[in-house]
N, C-alpha and C positions, 0 to 999 in steps of 0.2 A: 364410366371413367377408366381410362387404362391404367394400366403400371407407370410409365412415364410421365401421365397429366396429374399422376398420384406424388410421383418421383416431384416434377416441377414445384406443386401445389408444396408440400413440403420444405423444399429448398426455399421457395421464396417466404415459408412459415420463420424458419431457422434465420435467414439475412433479417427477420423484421421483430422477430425476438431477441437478437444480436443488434439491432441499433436500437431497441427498448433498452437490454442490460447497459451497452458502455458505451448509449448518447449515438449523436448522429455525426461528430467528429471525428474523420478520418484518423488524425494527429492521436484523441484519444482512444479510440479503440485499437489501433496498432498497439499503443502503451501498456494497454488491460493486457490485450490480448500476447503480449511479450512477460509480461510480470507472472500472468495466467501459463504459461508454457514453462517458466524458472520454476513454482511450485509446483506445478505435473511431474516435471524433470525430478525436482526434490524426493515426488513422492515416490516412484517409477521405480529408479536408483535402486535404493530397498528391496522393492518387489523384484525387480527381476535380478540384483545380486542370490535371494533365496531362492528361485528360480533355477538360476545357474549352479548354484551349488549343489541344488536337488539333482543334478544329473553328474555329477565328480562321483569319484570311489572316498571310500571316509579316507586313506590318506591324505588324497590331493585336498580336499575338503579342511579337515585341518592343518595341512601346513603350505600348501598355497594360495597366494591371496591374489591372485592374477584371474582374469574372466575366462582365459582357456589354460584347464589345466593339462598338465604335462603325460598324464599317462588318457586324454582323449576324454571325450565323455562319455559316461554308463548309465542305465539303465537297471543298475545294482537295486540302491536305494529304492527304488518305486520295487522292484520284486521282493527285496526283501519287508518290507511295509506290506505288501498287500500278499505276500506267501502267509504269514501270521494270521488274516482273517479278521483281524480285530478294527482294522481302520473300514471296513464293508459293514461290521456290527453297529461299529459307532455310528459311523452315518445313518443310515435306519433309523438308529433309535434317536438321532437329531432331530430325523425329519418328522419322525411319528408325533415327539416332542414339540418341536417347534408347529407344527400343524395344526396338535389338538390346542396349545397354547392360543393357537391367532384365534381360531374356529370358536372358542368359549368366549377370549377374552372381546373379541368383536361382538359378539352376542349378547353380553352378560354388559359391555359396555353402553352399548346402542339402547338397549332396553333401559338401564339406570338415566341415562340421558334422557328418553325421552318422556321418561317420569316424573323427573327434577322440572325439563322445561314445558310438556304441556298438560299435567294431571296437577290438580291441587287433592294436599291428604294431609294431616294432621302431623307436625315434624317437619314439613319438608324441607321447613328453612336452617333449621337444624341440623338434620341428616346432612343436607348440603354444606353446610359449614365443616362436619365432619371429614365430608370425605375432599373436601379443599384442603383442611387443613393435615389428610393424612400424604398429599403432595410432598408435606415440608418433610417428614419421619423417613431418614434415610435406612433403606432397606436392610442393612447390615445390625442395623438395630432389633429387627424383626427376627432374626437367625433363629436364637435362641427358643422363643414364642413358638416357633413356626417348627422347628424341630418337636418341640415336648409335644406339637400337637400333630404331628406325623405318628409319635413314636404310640400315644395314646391310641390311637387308628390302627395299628398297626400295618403302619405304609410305609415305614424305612425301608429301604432301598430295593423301591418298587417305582415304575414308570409313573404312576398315578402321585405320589410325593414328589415325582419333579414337577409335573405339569402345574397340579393344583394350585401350589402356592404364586406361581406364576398369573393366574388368571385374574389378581388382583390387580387392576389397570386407573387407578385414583385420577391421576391426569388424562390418561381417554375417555373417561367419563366428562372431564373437566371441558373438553375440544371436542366433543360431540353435543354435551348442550348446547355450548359457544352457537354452534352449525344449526342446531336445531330451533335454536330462538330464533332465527334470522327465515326462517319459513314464514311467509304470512297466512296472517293467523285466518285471512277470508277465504283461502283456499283450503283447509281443513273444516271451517264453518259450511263450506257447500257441500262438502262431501259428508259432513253432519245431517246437514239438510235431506239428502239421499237414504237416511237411516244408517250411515258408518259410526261403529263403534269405536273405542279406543284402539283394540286387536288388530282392527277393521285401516284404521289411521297410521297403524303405523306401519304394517307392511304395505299396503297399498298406496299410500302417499310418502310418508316417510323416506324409508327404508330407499325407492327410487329415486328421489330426488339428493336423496344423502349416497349415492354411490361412491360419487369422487375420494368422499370424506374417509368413508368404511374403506374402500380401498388403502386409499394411506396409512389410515392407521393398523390395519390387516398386515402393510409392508413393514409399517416401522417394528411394528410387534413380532414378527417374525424373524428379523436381522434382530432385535433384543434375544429372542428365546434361543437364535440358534446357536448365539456366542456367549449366553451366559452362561459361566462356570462355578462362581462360588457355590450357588444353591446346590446343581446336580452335582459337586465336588463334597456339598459336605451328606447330603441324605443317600449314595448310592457307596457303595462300597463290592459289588459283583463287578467284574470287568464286562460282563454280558450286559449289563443297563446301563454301562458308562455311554456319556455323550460323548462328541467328536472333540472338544476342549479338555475336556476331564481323562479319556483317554490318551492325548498327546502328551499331555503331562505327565501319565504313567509311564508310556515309552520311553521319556526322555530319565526319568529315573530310574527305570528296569536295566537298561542298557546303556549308562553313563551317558557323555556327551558324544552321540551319534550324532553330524552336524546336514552331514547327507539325509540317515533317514528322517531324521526330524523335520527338515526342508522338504525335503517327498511328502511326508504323510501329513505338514501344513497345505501344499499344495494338493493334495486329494484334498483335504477338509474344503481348500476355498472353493473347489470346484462346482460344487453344489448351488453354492452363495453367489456364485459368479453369475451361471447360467440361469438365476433366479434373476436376477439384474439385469442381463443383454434380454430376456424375454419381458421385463416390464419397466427399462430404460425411460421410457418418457413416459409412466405415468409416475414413476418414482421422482425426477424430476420437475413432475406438474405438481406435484404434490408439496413436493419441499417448496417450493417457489409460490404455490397458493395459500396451503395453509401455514410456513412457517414450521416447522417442524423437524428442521433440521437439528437443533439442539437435542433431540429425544434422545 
């Protein structure tokens, strides 16, 4: 198949996904599709007002509110953000973060899943009720716990104290059973049959058929590790292990209200997260729209 019958195949996926989402009425989809362009608009706005401003000098920046300002636009802001060194640190230690975060928490989840849904052990109903009910225990409740038990380790502000606590994923276990009951169970009985073990089951059946799943949840774990702040705000206090969050916030208090650089080194920060997104756009999309997920 060429690029084009690829191109076609496509477009005509996209015109038939678009009269699935808003109906096969003309009159309604115009409507969607107008309301859907007012909130893009809405959201846009925002983004590229900080955008704009990322390229002024801090005067024009604070005292002109026009989209061109009057002494031209500069390229100040982004040299001075990346002359310092510290917005190149932080991202690193985002991505190192936010990586090992996906890579355990996908791991550590998939395996609990598939234990809950296809091993019977003594507890399980139990256990399971547990970690349902640790869904409900809002994180910020945890700080405290979670700290004394860094500090006990001695892993205060160390890469391994951000990560760790993070790799506890109560609800991805929860959407990975979900996924994993829904395999039938005569397709695992054959491969029983063949001498497959449990080990045996779940990489080679499993694990396969649940890519879509792991995927997803791999994205949404990812976009969580790489903008949470509270945690690596409170366990890290080296500006060398700061993350890309925890670092802006420093900038922005070291040197008052910089409106320029802080615009700059927001737009380095998203840049990472951006191009994370145009390279896995439609499976990020398949995913919110198959499993629901978008609320995470």
């Amino acid at each position: 198949m060429t690029w084009r019958d690829r191109r076609r195949a496509r477009a005509a996926e996209n015109r038939a996904m678009t009269r699935l989402t808003l109906g096969t009425s003309r009159w309604a989809r115009g409507l969607a599709l107008a309301v859907l362009l007012v909130l893009a608009a809405a959201w846009l706005v925002p983004f590229l007002w900080g955008v704009d401003t990322s390229f002024k000098s801090e005067t024009d920046a604070a005292t002109s509110a026009t989209w061109l300002p009057p002494s031209g636009f500069t390229l100040d802001a982004y040299r001075e953000v990346l002359s310092r060194g510290d917005v190149l640190r932080w991202t690193w230690n985002t991505t190192l973060v936010a990586a090992a975060v996906t890579a355990i928490t996908v791991l550590i989840s998939a395996m609990a899943a598939y234990a809950f849904s296809r091993t019977l052990f003594r507890g399980r109903k139990a256990l399971l009720a547990v970690t349902v009910a640790a869904i409900l225990v809002p994180p910020q409740i945890l700080i405290v716990p979670l700290f004394q038990q860094m500090q006990a380790f001695g892993l205060v502000d160390t890469l391994a104290a951000v990560v760790l606590p993070q790799v506890v994923a109560p609800v991805m276990v929860f959407i990975l059973k979900g996924f994993f009951d829904a395999i039938p169970e005569e397709l695992l009985d054959a491969a029983r049959i063949d001498g497959a073990g449990p080990w045996r089951l779940f990489w080679t059946i499993v694990v396969p058929l649940s890519r879509s799943i792991l995927m997803a949840v791999a994205i949404f774990v990812f976009i969580g590790a790489w903008n949470n702040f509270l945690w690596p705000f409170i366990v890290t206090n080296d500006p060398a292990l700061m993350t890309l969050p925890v670092g802006l916030a420093t900038v922005k208090s070291a040197y008052g209200v910089q409106y320029a650089q802080t615009m700059a080194a927001a737009v380095v920060a998203a840049l990472p997260l951006l191009v994370v997104f145009m390279l896995f756009q439609r499976r990020i999309v398949q995913s919110v729209a198959t499993t629901g997920m978008g609320g995470q």
